[in-house]
PARODREN-67002 format. One line per field, with one value per residue (C-alpha): residue number from 0; residue in three letters; x, y, z. Coordinates in nm, 3 decimals. Layout:
<atoms>
num: c(NUM, ...)
residuo: c(ALA, ...)
u: c(X, ...)
v: c(Y, ...)
w: c(Z, ...)
</atoms>
This chain:
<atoms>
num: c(0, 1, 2, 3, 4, 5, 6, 7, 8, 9, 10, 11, 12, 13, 14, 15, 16, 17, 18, 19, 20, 21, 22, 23, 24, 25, 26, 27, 28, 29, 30, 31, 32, 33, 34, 35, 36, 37, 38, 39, 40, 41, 42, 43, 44, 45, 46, 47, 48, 49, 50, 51, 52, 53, 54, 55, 56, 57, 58, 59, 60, 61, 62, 63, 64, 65, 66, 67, 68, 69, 70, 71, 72, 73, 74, 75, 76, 77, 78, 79, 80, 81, 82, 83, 84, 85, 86, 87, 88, 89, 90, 91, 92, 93, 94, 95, 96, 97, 98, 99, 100, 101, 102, 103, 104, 105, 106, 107, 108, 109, 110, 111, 112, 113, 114, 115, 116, 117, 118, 119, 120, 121, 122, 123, 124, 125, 126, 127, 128, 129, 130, 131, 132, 133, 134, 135, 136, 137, 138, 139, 140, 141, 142, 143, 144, 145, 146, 147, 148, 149, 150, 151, 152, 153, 154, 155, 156, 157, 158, 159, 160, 161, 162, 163, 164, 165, 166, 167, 168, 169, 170, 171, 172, 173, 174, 175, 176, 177, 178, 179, 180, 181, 182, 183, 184, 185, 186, 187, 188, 189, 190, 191, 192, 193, 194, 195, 196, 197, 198, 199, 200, 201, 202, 203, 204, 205, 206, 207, 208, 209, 210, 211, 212, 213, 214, 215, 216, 217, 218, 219, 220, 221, 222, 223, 224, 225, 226, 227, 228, 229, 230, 231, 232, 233, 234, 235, 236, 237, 238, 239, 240, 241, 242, 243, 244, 245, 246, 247, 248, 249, 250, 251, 252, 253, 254, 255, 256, 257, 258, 259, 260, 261, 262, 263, 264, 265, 266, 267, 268, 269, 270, 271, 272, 273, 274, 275, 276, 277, 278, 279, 280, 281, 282, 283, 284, 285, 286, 287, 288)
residuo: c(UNK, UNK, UNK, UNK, UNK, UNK, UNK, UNK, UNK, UNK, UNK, UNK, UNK, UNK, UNK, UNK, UNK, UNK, UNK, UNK, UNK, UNK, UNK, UNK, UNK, UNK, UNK, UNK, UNK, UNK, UNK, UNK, UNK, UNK, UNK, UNK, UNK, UNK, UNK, UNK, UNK, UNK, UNK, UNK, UNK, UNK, UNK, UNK, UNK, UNK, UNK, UNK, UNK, UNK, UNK, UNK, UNK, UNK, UNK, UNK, UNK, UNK, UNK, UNK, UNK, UNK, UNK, UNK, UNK, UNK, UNK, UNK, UNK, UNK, UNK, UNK, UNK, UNK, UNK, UNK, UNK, UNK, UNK, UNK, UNK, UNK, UNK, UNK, UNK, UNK, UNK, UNK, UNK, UNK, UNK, UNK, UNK, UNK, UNK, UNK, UNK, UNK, UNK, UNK, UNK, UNK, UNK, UNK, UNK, UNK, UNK, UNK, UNK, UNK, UNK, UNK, UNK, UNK, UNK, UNK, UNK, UNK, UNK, UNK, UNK, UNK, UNK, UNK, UNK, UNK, UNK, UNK, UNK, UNK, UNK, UNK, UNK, UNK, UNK, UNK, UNK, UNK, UNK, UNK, UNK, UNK, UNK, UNK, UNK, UNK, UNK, UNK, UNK, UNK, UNK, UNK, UNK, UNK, UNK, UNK, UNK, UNK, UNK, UNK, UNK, UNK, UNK, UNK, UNK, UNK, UNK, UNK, UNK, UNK, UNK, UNK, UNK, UNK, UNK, UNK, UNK, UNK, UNK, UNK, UNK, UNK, UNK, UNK, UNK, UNK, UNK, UNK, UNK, UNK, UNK, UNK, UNK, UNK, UNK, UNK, UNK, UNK, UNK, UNK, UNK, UNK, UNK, UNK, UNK, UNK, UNK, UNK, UNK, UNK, UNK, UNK, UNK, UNK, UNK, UNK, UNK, UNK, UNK, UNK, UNK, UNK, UNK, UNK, UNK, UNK, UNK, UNK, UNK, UNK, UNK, UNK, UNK, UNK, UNK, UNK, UNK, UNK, UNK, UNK, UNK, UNK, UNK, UNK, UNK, UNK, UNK, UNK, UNK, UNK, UNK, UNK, UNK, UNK, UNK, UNK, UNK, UNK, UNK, UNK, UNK, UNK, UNK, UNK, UNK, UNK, UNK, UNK, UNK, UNK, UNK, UNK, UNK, UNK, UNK, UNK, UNK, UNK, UNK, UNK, UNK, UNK, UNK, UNK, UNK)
u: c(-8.292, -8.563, -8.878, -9.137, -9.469, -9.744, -9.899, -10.191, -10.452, -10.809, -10.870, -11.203, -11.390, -11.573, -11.935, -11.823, -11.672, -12.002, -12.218, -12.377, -12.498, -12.311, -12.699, -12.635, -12.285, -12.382, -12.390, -12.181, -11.931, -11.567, -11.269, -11.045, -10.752, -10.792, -10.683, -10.478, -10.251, -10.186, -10.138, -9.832, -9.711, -9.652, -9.550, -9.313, -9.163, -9.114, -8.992, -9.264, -9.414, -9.727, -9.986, -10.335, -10.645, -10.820, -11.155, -11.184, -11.458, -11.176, -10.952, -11.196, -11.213, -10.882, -10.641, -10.357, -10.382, -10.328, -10.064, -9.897, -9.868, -9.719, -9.444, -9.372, -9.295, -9.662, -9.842, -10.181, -10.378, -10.831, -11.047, -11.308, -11.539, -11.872, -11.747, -12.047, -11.983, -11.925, -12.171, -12.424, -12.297, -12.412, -12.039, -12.111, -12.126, -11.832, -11.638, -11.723, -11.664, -11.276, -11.194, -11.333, -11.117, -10.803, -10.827, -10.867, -10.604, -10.336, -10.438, -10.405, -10.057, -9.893, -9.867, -9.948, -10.269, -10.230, -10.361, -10.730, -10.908, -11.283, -11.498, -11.568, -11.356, -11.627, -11.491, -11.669, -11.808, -12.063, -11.836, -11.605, -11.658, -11.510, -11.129, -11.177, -11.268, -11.006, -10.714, -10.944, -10.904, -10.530, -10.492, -10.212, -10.319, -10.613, -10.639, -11.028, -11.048, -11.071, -11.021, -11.248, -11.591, -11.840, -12.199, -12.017, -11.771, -11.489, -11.481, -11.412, -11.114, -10.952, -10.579, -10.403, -10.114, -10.023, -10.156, -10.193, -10.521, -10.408, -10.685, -10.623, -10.299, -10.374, -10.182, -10.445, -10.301, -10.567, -10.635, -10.383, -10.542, -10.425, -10.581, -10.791, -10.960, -10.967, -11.168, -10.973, -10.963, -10.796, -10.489, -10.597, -10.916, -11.159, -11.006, -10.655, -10.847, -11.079, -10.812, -10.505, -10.166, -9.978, -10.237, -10.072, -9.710, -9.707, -9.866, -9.590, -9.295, -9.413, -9.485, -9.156, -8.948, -9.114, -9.030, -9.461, -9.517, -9.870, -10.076, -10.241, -10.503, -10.708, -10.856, -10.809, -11.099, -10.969, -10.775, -10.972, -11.190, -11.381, -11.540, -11.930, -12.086, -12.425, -12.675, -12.639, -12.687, -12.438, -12.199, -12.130, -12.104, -11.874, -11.638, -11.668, -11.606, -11.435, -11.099, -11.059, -10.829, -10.595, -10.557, -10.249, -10.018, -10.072, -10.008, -9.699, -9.580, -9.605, -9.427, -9.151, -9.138, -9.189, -9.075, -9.359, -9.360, -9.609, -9.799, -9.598, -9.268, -9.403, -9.554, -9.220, -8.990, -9.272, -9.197, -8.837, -8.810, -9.056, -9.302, -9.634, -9.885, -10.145, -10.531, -10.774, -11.132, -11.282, -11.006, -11.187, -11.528, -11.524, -11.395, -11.770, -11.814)
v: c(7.996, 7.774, 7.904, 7.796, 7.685, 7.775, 7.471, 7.538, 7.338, 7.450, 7.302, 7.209, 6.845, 6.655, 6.774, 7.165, 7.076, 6.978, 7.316, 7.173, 7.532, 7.593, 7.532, 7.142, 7.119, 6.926, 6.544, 6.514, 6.228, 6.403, 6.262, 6.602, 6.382, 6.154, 6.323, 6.569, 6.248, 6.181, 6.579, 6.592, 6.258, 6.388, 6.737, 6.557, 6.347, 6.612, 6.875, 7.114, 7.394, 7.489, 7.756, 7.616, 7.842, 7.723, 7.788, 7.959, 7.679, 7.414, 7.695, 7.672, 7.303, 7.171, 7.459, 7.213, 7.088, 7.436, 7.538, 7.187, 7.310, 7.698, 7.465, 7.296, 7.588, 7.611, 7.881, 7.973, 8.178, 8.257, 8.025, 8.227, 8.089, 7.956, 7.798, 8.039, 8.148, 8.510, 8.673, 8.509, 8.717, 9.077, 9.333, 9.336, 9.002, 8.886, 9.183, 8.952, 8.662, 8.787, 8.966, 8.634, 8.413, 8.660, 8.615, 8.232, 8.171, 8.445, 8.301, 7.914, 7.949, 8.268, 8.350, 8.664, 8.563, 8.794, 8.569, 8.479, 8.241, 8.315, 7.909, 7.820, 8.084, 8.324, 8.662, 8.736, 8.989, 9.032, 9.077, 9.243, 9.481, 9.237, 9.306, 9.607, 9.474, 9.210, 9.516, 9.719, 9.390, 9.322, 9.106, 9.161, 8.922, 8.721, 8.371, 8.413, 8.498, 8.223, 8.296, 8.002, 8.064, 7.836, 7.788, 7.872, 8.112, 8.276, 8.646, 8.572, 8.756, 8.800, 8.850, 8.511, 8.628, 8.730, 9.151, 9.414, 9.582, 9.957, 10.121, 9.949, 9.787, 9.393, 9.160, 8.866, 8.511, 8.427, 8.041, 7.868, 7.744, 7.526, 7.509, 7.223, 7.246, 7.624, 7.601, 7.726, 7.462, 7.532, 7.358, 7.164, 7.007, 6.820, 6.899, 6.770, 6.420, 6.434, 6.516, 6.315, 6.378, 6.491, 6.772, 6.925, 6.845, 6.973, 7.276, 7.300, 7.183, 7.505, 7.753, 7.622, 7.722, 8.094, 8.176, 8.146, 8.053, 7.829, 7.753, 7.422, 7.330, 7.106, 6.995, 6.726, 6.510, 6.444, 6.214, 6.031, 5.823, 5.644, 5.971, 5.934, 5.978, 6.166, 6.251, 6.605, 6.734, 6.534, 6.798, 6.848, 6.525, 6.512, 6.740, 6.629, 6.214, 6.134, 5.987, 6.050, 5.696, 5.867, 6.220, 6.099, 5.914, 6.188, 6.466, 6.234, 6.266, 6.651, 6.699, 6.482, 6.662, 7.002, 7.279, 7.385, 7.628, 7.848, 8.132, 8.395, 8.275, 8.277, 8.634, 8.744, 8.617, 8.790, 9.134, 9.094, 9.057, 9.289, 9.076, 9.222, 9.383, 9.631, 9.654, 9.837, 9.727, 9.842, 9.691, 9.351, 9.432, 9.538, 9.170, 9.061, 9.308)
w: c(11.177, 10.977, 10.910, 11.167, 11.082, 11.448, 11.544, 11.698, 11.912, 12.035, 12.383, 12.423, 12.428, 12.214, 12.295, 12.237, 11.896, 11.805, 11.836, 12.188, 12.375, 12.692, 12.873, 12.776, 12.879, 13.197, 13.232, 12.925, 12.930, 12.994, 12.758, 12.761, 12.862, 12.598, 12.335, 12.530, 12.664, 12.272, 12.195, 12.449, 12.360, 11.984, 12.104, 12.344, 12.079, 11.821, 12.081, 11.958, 12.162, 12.061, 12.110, 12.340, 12.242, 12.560, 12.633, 12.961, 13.119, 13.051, 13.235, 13.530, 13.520, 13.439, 13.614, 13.664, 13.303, 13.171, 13.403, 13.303, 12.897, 13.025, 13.229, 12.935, 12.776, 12.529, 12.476, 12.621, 12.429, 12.423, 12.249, 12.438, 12.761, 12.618, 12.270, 12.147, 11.762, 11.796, 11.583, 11.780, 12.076, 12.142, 12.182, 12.589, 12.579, 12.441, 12.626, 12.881, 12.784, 12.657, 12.980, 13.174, 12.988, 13.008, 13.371, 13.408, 13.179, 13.307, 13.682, 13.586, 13.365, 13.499, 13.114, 12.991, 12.755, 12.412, 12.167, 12.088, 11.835, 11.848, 11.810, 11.477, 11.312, 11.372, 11.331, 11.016, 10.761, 11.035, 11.355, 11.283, 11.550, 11.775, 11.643, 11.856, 12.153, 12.172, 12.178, 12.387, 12.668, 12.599, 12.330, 12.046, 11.816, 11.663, 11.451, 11.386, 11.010, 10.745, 10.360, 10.313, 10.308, 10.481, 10.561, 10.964, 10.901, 10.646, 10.496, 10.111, 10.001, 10.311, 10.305, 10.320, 10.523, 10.875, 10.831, 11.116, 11.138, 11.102, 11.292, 11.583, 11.582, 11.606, 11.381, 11.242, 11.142, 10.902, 10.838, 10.629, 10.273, 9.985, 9.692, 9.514, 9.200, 9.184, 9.571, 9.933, 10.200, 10.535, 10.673, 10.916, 11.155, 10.933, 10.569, 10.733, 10.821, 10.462, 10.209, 10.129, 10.311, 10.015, 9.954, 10.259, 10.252, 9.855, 10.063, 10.341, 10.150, 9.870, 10.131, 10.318, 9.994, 9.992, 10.367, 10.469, 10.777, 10.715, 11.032, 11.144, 11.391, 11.585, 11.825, 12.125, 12.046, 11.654, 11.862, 12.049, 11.764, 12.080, 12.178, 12.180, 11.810, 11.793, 11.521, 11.350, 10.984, 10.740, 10.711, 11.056, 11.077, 10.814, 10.947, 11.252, 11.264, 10.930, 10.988, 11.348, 11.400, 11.114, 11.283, 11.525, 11.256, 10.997, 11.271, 11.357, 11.031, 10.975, 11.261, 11.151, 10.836, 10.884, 11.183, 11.392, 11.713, 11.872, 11.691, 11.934, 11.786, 11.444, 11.485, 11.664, 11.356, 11.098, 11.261, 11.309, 10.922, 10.872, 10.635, 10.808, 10.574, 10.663, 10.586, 10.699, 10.895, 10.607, 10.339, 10.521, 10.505, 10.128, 10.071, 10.038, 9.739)
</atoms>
């Protein structure tokens, strides 16, 4: 069997991408199916199944769109309910919020929901007491840790491989990285739109050749460039409207190129061949030392 690569989307729109509180939500202009219309197009073409983080208010809102990607054989996994970065949550608090979003999702797809990808990569240095809580509600697995370090997120050090968490038995996909003048960038969102193609497929076609399954993301409204622009700080404003009318054609090309399917079926393959490392909680929180 080739190696898969997950291909991973976080289901949200345009105005949650953009750090807008859940209070402001309302009255926003709606343009989910935008980009989704294009996702499913390129998914459909390539024959790729691919794992939804979904956050549970889209769940709510768009049931049949979410039990439309689980017939289509997808995966739907947590991108949490209120697209609030998790270390601005208190522990109750996002207990809710996870068990909330287990529901919706499990009632909308008839899916099991065992994967979760907290907004903005927020599992950090600083919440990692939420690992718990996620196997304490059901979950198996987690894609909230980034190796890259940002003024939002990313735990410095962290293992750059799929690892199980030994006290408490959850396996973390950390975010993909290549390398660029001796600094981490993640594989995929903003940095896949910024940087040059070949940056990734010299990333892919090496980790391809070592057997290392390297995941990408992003997001529905990277394409749909006609979604409304709004003034922030430069760098989220950076990351968040450079390049969109390049997103589909270069996605279109890494999926010729490459073999993506969901994280599940990545995970599953890991295990079977028995390439899963183990750290400890506190293996991850010495990172920052």
């Amino acid at each position: 069997m080739s190696l898969l690569h997950p291909f991973s989307i976080d289901l949200e729109d345009w105005y949650q991408g953009i750090e807008s509180p859940f209070s402001a939500w309302a009255g926003k202009e709606e343009r989910l199916h935008q980009g989704m219309d294009k996702l499913i197009a390129l998914l459909d073409a390539s024959q790729t199944k691919c794992t939804f983080f979904v956050l549970g208010w889209i769940g709510e809102k768009h049931p049949q769109l979410i039990r439309r990607l689980a017939d289509a054989g997808h995966e739907i996994a947590s991108h949490g309910y209120s697209h609030e970065k998790v270390y601005d949550l208190s522990p109750q608090k996002f207990r809710e919020e996870s068990m909330l979003t287990k529901t919706i999702l499990e009632d909308c797809s008839g899916q099991q929901v065992v994967g979760h990808r907290a907004p903005f990569f927020s599992i950090t240095e600083k919440s990692l007491w939420a690992l718990e809580i996620l196997k304490e509600c059901g979950y198996t697995y987690d894609c909230s840790i980034s190796p890259v370090k940002t003024w939002r997120y990313g735990i410095a050090g962290c293992p750059e491989e799929i690892f199980r968490i030994k006290e408490i038995d959850l396996l973390e996909f950390p975010v993909s990285t290549f390398s660029l003048l001796h600094k981490k960038l993640g594989i995929g969102g903003a940095y896949f739109r910024i940087f040059p193609y070949w940056f990734f497929k010299k990333a892919f076609q090496r980790n391809t050749a070592a057997n290392r399954p390297t995941m990408f993301y992003a997001h529905p409204w990277e394409y749909d460039p006609a979604h409304p622009r709004v003034e922030m700080e430069f760098k989220a404003k950076l990351t968040h409207y450079h390049n969109l009318k390049g997103m589909y054609a270069r996605t279109e090309k890494l999926l010729h190129e490459f073999s993506f399917g969901t994280v599940a079926s990545v995970l599953a393959q890991a295990e079977a061949a028995k390439k899963i490392s183990t750290y400890s909680l506190h293996e991850l929180s010495s990172t920052q030392a």
